[in-house]
N, C-alpha and C positions, 0 to 999 in steps of 0.2 A: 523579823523577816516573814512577810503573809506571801504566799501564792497569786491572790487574789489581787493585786496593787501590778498594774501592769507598769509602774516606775522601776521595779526594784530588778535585776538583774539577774539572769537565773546563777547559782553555781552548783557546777557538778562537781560530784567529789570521787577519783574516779582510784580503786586501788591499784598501785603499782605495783607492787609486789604478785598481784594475783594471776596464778597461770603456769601454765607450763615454760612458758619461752616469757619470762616476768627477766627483768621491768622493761626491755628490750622492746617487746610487740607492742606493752600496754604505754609507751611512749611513743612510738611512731604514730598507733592509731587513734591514742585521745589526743595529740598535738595536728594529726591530720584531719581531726575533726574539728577544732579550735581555727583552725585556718582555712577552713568550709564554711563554719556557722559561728565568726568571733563573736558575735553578741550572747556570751555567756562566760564566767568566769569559771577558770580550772583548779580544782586543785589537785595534786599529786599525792598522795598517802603515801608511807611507806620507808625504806632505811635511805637519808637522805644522800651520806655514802655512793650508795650501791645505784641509788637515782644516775647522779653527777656520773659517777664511774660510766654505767652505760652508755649518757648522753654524750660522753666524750670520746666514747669507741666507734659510734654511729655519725659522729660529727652532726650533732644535733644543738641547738642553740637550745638553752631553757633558760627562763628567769626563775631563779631558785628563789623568789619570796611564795611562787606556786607549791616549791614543795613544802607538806604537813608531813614534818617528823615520827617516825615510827620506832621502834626501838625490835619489836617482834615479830612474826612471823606465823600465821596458821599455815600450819604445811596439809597435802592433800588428803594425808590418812592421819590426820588427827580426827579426835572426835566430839562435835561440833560444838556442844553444851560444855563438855568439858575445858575445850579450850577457849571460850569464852573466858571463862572464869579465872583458868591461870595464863591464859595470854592477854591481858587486859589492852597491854599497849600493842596490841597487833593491827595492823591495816585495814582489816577488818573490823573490827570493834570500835577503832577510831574512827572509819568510815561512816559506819551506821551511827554513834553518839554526834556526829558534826551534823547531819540529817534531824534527829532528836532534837539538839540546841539549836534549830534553826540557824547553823552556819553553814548551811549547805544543803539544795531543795531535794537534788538527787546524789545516788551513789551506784554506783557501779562496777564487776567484780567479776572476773575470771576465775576465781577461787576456789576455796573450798565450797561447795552448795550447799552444804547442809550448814555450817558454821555461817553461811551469807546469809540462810532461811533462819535461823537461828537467831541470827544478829539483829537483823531486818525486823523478827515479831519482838523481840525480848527486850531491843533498844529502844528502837524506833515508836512500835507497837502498834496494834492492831488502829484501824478507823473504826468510831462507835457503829457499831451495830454488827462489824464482823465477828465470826467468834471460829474461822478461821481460814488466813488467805490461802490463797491460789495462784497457781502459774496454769499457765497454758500453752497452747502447740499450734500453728495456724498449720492446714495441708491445702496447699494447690487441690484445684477439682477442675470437672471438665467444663466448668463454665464461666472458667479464666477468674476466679475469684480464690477468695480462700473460705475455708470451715473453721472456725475455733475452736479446739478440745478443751474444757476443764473439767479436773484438774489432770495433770498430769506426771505428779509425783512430790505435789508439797506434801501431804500426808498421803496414808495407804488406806486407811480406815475413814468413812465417813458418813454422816448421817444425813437426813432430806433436807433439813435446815440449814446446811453448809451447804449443797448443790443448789438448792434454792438463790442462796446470796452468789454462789460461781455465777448462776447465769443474771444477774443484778449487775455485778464487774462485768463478765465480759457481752453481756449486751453494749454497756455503755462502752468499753473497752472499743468492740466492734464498729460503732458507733462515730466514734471520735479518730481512729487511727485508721479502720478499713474502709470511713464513707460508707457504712451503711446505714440509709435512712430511718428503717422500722425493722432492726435485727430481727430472724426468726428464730426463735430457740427449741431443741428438742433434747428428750432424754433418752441417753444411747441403752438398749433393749432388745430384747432376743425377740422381740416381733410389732409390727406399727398399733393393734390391736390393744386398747385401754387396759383390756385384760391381763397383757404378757408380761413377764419381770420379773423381780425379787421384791422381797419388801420395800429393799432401799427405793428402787425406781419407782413399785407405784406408788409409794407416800411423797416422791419428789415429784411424780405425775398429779396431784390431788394440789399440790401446794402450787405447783405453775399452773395449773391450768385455774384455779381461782386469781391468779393474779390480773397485773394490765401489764403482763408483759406480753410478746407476741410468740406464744406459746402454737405450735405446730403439734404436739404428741411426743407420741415414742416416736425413734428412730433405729436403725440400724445400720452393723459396722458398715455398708455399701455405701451409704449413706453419706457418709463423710470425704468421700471424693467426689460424689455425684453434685453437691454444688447445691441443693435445692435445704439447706438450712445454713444459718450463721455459725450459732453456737449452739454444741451439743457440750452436756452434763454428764459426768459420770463421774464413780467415786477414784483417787488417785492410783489405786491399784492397777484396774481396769486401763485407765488414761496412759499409765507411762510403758504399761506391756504396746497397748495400740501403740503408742510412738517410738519404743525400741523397734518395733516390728517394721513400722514405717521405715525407719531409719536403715533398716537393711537391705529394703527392698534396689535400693539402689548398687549398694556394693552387690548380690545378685547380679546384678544387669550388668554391672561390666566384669565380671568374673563369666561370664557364660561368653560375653562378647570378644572376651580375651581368648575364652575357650575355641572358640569359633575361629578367630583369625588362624590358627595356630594347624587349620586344616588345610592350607594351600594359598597359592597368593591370591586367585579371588576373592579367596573368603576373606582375606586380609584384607582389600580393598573394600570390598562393602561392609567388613567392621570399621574401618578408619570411618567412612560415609555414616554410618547408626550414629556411631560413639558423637561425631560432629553434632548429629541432628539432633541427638537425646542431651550433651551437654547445652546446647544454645534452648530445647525445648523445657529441658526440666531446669534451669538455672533458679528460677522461685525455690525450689525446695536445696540451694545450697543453703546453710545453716548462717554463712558470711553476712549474707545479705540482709540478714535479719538482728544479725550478730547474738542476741542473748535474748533471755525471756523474762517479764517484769513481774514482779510476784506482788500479785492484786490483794488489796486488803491493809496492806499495812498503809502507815499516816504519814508516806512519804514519799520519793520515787525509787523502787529498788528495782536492779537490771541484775539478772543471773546467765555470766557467759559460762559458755563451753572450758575446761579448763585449758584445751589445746589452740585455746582461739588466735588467731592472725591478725594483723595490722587492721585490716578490712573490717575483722569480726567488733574489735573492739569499738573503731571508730563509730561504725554503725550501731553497737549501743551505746557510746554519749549523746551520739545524732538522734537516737531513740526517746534516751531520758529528757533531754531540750525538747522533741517534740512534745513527751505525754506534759510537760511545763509547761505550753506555749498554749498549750489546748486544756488545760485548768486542770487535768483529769483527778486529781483526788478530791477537788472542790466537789464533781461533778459526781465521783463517787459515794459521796456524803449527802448530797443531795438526794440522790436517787436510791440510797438506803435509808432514807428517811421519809419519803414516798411509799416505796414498796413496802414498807414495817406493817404498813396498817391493814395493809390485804392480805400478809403470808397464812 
């Protein structure tokens, strides 16, 4: 099975067990996405049991030669490495070895994260020249686009060589899924000034800005909503604080808004009027629409959802992994780490 051969069929392999509300959501939402985009084959991971059981409660039709038998189980607070090892035949594990054997391009996974990041480098394994993937964050900006963060919590720890290749993936990343022509890239930095940063940043300032990538400078956190770069760098620590932070900013705004209504009925009315205009304005940064985040780097297509994700969330990453399939991305990956090698 090559990527590259536009005959061959894509098939995702999507875990059903993974998640909060498993196998229930991640049924409704990979079968509703099978029925959006049928040119791609399914398969079901997971206890075949427990598959059948659900699809019979929901009154769901399945062909069970989809389901891939599972026997186990990564639950949320196991830990990741370790159960690799003694959950061999888990959902997980079999997900990411079906990827590996080429029986399947992508995988996909409400899961455990760390045990799906885990799976994803260890089974799967890295693409030549990375020496370690990445996830990223897209944020809405004012200029009706998005900003891409890497990383943002594959590791904590990272050196200029590793941010270097983040902005190699998600240029091309950018690229291929966000339509942008000539990504701009910058390294996020406590000031625009060549001089400002840590070690890390300015040795990852030295390495892009010799590159042919289209390197902008440092940046800052303002930065990142303001719209005027693609992808900014930074090491995972850094990345996942800015996206918890992001991620609150919302609960914020309707907790104040709640607060608000609770002063009188006008006030109630023009919270009902906000709450409409900021649900229909900020709907890009519901998490659904996006559904999970594909962790750049490995030799294969890996989708990391939300654990609590919904019908909507999951569908939208199978619909995710068929796209980054449809548009070659890890051909395209390998290519352009093999390009950039010779400038870093």
């Amino acid at each position: 099975m090559t990527q590259t051969k536009n005959d061959i069929k894509c098939v995702i392999a999507v875990d059903a067990m993974g998640g909060d509300y498993a196998p229930k959501n991640v049924l409704i939402g990979a079968l509703d996405a099978l029925n959006k985009s049928n040119d791609f084959e399914l398969i079901l991971v997971g206890d075949k049991e427990k598959i059948l059981e659900s699809a019979k409660l929901e009154n769901i039709s399945i062909d069970e030669k989809m389901i891939y038998h599972t026997s186990q189980i990564i639950d949320m607070g196991d830990t990741p490495t370790q159960a690799l090892k003694t959950k061999p035949d888990s959902s997980i594990v079999v997900g990411a070895r079906l990827v590996k054997e080429k029986k399947a391009h992508a995988f996909v996974s409400a899961g455990n994260t760390g045990a799906m990041m885990a799976a994803s480098t260890l089974i799967i394994g890295r693409i030549e020249g990375v020496s370690r993937p990445t996830i990223g964050a897209s944020f809405p900006t004012s200029q009706n686009k998005f900003c891409l963060l890497f990383d943002v919590g594959a590791s904590v720890d990272s050196k200029p060589q590793h941010l270097f290749e983040y902005a190699i993936l998600g240029s091309i990343f950018a690229k291929e899924i966000f339509n942008c022509s000539n990504p701009s890239v910058g390294v996020l930095s406590v000031g625009e000034e060549e001089s400002k940063g840590n070690e890390l940043s300015l040795a990852t300032f030295k390495l892009l800005k010799e590159s042919k990538l289209n390197f902008i400078g440092n940046v800052e956190g303002r930065d990142i909503t303001k719209g005027n770069v693609d992808v900014i760098v930074c090491d995972g620590f850094l990345g996942n604080v800015i996206l918890k932070f992001g991620e609150s900013v919302l609960t914020l705004l309707k907790s104040r808004i709640k607060d608000y209504s609770k002063k009188g009925l006008i006030n109630k009315i023009y919270a009902l009027i906000v709450k409409k205009v900021l649900k229909v304005s900020l709907s890009d940064m519901d998490y659904q629409t996006h559904g999970g985040v594909p962790l750049l780097g490995v030799n294969g297509i890996s989708i990391i959802g939300h654990g609590s994700s919904t019908p909507l969330a999951i569908k939208n990453m199978v619909l995710r992994a068929k796209e980054m399939y449809d548009k070659n991305l890890i051909q395209k990956f390998q290519e352009a780490l093999k390009e950039y090698a010779v400038t870093k």
